[in-house]
DSSP file (Angstrom, degrees, kcal/mol; ACC not computed):
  #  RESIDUE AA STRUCTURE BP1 BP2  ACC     N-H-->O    O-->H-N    N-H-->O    O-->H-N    TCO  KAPPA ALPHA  PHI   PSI    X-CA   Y-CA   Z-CA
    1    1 A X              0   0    0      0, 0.0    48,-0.7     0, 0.0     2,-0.6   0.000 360.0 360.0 360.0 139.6   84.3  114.4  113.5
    2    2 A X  E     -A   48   0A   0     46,-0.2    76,-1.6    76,-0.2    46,-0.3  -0.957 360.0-156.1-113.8 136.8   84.9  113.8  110.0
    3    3 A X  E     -AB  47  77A   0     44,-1.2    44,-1.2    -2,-0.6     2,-0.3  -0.510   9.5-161.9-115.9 126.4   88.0  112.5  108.5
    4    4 A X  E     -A   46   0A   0     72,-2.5    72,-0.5    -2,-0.2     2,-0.4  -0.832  12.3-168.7-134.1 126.5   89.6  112.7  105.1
    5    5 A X  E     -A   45   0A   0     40,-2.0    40,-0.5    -2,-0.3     2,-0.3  -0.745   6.4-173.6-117.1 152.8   92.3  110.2  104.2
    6    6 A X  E     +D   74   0B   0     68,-0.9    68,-1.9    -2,-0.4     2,-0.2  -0.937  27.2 163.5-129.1 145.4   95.0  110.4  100.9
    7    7 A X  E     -D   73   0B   0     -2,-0.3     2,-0.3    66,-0.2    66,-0.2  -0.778  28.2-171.1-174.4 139.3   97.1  107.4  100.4
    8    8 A X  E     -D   72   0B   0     64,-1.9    64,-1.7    -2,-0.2     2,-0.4  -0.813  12.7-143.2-122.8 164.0   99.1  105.4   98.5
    9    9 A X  E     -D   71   0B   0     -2,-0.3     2,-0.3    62,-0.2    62,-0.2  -0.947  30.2-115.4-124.0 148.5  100.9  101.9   98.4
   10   10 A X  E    S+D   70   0B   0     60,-1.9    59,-3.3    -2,-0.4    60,-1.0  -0.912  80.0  61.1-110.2 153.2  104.4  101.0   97.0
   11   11 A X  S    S-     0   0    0     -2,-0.3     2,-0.3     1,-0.2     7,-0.1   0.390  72.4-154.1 -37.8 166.3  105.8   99.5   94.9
   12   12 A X        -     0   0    0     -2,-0.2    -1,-0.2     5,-0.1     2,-0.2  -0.553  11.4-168.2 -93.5-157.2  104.2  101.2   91.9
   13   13 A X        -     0   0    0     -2,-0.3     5,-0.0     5,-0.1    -3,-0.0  -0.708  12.1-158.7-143.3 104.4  103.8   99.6   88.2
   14   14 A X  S    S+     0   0    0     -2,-0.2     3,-0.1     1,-0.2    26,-0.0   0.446  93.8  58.0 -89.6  16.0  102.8  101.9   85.3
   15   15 A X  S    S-     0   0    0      1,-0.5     2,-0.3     0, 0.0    -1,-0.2   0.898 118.2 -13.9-112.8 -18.0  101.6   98.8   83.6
   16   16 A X  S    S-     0   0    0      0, 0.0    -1,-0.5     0, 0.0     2,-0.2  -0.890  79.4 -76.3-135.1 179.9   98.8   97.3   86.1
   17   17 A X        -     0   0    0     -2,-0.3    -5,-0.1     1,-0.2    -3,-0.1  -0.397  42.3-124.6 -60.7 127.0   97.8   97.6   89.2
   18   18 A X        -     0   0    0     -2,-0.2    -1,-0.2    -7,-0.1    -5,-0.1   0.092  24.9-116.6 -64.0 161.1   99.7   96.2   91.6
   19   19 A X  S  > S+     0   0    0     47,-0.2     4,-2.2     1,-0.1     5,-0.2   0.789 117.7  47.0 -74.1 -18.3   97.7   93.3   94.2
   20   20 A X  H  > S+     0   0    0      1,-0.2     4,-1.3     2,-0.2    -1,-0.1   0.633 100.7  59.4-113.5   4.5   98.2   95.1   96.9
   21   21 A X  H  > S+     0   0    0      2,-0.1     4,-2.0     1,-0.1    -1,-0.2   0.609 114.3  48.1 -85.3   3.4   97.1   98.4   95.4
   22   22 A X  H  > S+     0   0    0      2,-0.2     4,-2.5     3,-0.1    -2,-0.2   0.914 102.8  53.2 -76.1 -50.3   93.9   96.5   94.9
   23   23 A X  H >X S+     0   0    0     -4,-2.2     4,-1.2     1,-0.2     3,-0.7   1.000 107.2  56.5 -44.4 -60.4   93.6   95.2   97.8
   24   24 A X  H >X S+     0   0    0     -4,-1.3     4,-1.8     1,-0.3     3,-0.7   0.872 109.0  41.8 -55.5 -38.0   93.9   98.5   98.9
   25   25 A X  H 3X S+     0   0    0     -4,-2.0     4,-3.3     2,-0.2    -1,-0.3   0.885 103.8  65.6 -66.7 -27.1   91.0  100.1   97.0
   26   26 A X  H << S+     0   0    0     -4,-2.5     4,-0.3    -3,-0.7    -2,-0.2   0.577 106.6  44.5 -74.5  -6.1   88.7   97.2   97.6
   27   27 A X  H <X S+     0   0    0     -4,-1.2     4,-0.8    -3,-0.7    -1,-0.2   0.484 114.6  49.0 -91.6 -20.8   88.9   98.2  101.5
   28   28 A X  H  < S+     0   0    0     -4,-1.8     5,-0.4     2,-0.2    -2,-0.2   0.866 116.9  42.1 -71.9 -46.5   88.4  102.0  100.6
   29   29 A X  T  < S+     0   0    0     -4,-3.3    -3,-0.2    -5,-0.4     4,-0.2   0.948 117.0  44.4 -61.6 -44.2   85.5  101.1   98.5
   30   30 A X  T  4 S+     0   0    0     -4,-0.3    -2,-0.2    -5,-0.2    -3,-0.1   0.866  97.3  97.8 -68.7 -56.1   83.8   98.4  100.9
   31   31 A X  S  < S-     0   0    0     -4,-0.8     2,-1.9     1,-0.2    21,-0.0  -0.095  93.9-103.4 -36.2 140.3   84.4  100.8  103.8
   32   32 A X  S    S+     0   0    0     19,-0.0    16,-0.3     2,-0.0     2,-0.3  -0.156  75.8 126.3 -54.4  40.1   81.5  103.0  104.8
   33   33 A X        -     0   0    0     -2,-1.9     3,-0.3    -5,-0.4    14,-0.3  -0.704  49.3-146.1-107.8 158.2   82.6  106.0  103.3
   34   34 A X  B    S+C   46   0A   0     12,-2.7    12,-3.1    -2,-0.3    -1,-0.0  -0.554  71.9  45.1-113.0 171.6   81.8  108.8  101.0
   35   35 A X        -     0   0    0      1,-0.2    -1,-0.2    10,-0.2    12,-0.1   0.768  66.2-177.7  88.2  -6.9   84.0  110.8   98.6
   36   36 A X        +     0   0    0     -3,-0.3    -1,-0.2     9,-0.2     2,-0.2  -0.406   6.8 176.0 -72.7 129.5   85.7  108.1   97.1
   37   37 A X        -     0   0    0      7,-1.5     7,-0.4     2,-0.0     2,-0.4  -0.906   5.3-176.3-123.6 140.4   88.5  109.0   94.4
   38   38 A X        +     0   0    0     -2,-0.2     5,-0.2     5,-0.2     2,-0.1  -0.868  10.6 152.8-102.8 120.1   90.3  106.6   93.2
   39   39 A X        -     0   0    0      3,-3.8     3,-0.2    -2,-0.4    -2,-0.0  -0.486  60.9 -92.4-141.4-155.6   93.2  107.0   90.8
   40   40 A X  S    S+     0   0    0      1,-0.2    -1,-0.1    -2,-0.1     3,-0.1   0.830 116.2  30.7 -95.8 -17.3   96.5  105.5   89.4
   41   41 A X  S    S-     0   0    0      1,-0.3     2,-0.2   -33,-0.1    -1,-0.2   0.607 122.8  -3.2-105.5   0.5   98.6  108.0   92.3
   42   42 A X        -     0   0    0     -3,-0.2    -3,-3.8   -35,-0.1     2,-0.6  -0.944  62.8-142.6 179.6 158.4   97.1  108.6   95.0
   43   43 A X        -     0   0    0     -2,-0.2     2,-0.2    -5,-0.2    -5,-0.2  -0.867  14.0-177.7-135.2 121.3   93.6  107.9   96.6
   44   44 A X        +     0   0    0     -2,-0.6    -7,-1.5    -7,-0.4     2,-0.2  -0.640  11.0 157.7-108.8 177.6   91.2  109.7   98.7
   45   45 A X  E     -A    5   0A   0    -40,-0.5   -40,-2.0    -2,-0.2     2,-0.4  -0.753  18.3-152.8 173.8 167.2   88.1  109.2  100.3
   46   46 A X  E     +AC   4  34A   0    -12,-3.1   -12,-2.7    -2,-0.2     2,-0.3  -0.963  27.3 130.6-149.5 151.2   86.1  111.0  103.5
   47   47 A X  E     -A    3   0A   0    -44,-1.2   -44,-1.2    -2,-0.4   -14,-0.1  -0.864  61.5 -27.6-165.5-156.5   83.7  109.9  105.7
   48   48 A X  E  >  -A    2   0A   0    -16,-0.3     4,-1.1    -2,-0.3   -45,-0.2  -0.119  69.9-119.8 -66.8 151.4   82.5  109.4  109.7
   49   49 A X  H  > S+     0   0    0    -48,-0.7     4,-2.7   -47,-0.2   -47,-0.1   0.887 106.7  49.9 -99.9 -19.6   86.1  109.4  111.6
   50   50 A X  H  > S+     0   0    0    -49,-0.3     4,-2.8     2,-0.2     5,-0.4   0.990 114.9  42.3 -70.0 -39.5   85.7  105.8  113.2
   51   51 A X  H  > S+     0   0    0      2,-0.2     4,-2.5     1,-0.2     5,-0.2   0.990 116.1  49.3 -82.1 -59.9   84.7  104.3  110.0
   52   52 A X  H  X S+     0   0    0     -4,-1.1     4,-5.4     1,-0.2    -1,-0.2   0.875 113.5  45.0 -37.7 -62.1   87.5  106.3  108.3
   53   53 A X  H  X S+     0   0    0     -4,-2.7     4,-1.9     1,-0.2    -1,-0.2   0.965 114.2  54.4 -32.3 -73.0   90.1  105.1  111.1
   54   54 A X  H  X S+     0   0    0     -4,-2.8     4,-2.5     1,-0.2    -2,-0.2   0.866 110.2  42.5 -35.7 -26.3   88.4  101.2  110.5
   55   55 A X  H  X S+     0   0    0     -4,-2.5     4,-1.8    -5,-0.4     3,-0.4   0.982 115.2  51.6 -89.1 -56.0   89.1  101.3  106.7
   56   56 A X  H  X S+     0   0    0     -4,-5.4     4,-3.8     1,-0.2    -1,-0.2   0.806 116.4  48.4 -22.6 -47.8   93.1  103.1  107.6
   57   57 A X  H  X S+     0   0    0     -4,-1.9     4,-1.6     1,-0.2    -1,-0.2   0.890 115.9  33.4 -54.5 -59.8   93.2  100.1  109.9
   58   58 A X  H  X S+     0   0    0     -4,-2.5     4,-1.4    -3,-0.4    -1,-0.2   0.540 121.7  55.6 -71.9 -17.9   92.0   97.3  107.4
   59   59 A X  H  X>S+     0   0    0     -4,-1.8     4,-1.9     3,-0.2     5,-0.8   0.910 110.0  43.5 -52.4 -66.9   94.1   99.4  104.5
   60   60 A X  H  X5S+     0   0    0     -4,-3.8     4,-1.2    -5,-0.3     5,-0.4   0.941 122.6  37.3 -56.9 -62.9   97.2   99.4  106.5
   61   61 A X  H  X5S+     0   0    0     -4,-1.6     4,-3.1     1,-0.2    -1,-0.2   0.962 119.3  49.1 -60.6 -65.8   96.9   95.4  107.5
   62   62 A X  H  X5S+     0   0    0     -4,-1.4     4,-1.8     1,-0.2    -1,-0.2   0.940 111.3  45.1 -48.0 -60.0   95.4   94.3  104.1
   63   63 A X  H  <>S+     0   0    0     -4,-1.9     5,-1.9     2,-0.2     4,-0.3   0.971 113.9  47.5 -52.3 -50.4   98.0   96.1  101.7
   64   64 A X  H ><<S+     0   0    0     -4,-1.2     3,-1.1    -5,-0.8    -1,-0.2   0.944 110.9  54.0 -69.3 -28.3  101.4   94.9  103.6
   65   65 A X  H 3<5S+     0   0    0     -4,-3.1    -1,-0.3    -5,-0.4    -2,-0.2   0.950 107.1  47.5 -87.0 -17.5   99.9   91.6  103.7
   66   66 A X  T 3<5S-     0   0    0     -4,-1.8    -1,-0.2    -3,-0.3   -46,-0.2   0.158 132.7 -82.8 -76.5   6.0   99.3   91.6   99.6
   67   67 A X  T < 5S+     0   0    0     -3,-1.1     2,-0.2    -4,-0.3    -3,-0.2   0.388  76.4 148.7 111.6 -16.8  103.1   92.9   99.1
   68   68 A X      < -     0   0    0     -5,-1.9   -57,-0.2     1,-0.1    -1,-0.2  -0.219  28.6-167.5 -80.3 145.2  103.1   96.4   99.5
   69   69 A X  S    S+     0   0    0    -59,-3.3     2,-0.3     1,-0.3   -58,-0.2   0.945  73.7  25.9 -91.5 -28.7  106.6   97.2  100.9
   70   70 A X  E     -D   10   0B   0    -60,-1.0   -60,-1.9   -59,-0.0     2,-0.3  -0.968  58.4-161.1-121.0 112.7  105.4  101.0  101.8
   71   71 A X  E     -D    9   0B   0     -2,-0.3     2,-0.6   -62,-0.2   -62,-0.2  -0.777   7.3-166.6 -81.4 137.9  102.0  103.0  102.7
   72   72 A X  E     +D    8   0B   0    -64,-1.7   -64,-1.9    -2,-0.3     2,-0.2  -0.989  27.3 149.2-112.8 108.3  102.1  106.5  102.3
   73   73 A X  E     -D    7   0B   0     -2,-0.6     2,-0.2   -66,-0.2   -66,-0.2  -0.949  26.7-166.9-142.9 175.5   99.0  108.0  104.0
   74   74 A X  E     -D    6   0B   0    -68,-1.9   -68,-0.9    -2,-0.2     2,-0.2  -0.727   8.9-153.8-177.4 135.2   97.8  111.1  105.8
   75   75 A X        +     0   0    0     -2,-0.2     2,-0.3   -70,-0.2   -70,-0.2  -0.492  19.2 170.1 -93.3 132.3   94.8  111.7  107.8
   76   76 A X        -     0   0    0    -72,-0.5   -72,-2.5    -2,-0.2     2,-0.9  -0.955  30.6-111.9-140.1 163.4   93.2  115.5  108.2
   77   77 A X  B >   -B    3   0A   0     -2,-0.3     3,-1.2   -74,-0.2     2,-1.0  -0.891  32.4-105.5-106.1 147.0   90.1  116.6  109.6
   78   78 A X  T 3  S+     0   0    0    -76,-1.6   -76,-0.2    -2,-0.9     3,-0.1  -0.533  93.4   0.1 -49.6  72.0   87.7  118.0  107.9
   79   79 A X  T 3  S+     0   0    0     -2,-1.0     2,-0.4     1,-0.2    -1,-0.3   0.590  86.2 168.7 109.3  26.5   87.1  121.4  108.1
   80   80 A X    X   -     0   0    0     -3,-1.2     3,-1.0     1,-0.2    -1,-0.2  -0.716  42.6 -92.7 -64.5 110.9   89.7  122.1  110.4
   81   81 A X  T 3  S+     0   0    0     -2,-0.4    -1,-0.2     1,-0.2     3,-0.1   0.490 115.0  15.6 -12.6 116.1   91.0  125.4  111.3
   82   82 A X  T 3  S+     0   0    0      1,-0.2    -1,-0.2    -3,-0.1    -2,-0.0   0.525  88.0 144.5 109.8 -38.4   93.7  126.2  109.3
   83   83 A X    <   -     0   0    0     -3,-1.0    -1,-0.2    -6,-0.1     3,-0.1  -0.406  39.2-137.1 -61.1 133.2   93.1  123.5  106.4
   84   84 A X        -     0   0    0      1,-0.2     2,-0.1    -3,-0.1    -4,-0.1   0.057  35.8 -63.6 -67.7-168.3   94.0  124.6  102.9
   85   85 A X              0   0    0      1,-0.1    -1,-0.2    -2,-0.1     0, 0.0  -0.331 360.0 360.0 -92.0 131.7   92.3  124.2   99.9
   86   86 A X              0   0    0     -2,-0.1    -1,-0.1    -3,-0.1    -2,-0.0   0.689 360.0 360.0 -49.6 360.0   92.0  120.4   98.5
């Protein structure tokens, strides 16, 4: 099954990057995945759905331990009846 996950960390800062929205791209990038967007409001990225799951895992862990007080994320499958339009 193949996975696509969108997600973001709070707090923000529109003047840098927060650490633990770093954090959080530097397990979406190191993860085995393809598809990688990264941008200042949101992130995507798709892959395999266990490796997708690992990187949620190590996303979720990593970011709350760097400061982020809230994840926002959500998981679809890919090509799944029903799915709209990116």
């Amino acid at each position: 099954m193949r996975l696509r996950v969108e997600f973001t960390t709070e707090p923000f800062d529109l003047d840098e990057a927060p650490p633990h929205a770093l954090v959080a791209r530097e397990v979406i990038e190191a993860a085995e995945l393809d598809a990688v967007d990264v941008g200042p409001f949101g992130n995507t990225a798709e892959g395999d759905g266990d490796a997708v799951l690992a990187a949620v895992d190590a996303l979720l862990r990593k970011a709350l331990e760097a400061g982020a007080t809230r994840v926002s994320l959500q998981v679809n499958v890919v090509g799944a009846a029903g799915e709209g339009d990116r």
